[in-house]
C-alpha positions, 0 to 999 in steps of 0.5 A: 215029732209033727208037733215039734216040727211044725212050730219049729218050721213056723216059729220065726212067723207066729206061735201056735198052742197047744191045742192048735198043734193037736188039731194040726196033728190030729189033721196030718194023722186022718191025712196019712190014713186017707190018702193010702186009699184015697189019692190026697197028697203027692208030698208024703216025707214028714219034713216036706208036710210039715213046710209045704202043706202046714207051713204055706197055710199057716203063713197065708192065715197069718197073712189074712187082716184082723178080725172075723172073715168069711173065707172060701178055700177053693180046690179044698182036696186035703184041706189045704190051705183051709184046715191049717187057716180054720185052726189058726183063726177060729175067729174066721168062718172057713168053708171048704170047697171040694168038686170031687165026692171021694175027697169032700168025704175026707174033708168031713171028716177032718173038719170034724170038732172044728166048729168054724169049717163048713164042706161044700161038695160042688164046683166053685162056680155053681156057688151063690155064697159071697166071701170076704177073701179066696183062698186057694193052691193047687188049682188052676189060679186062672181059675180061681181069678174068674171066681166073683165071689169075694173082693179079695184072693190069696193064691199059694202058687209057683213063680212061675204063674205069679209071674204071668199075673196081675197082683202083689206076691210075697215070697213063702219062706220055705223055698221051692220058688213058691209065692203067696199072691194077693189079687183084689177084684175091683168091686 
């Protein structure tokens, strides 16, 4: 049903194969395991994963330019939206940043067999590392945006905050007054 879902949902924007929709799944299975014992995800109905978590990730990875990246998803949590981008671009490097100890755990493990993700278990800040682009949700986009770690910044983020910043924003397809926003840092 999740795999059927998903390219469903995502069809309209790209195709995914089927070894991306197994790892996509084998994502949502630890995902629904972990987060009985460990907070993750507020959102837990199916359809909701399936459009708000997967679908906003997949659409930002395919927002991304061509070619091999080096790409930090900051605020990683349940591996949103890095996990979904790492499947989808292999071709990209995807580090997956995560303060929290408990949930960096999780991101490990999740990671596991995806041999372009890499977990790192500290504070954004504390970071030496240059990336071509951010990536981000659910963190704070003020936040993300003092970040000088790479020239470029994808924010999946609400209307209203897209709406309090400087950059282009691209309405998600999926509803819930959601934007993808692109900020470019002046090198």
């Amino acid at each position: 049903m999740f795999k059927e879902l998903v390219a469903a949902e995502f069809g309209a924007y790209g195709s995914l194969s089927l070894t991306q929709l197994d790892r996509l799944e084998r994502h949502y299975a630890d995902l629904t395991r972990w987060n009985e014992r460990l907070n993750l995800t507020r959102i837990r109905e199916l359809g909701d994963a399936v459009r708000f978590h997967y679908c906003e990730s997949l659409f930002l990875a395919r927002s991304l330019p061509a070619g091999a990246l080096r790409i930090a998803d900051i605020g990683s949590g349940a591996g949103f939206p890095g996990i979904p981008i790492a499947i989808f671009r292999p071709d990209c490097e995807v580090t997956l940043v995560e303060s929290h100890q408990r949930k960096a755990v999780f991101l490990r493990e999740a990671a596991r067999g995806l041999p372009n993700v890499r977990v790192i278990a500290k504070r954004a800040e504390e970071l030496q590392d240059r990336f071509n682009w951010l990536v981000s949700r659910a963190v704070a986009p003020a936040d993300v945006l003092r970040l000088r770690l790479a020239e470029n910044i994808l924010l999946l983020i609400g209307e209203d905050d897209a709406a309090k910043l400087t950059g282009d924003a691209t309405q998600l397809p999926w509803g819930n007054q959601r934007v993808l926003f692109h900020v470019k840092h002046a090198a």
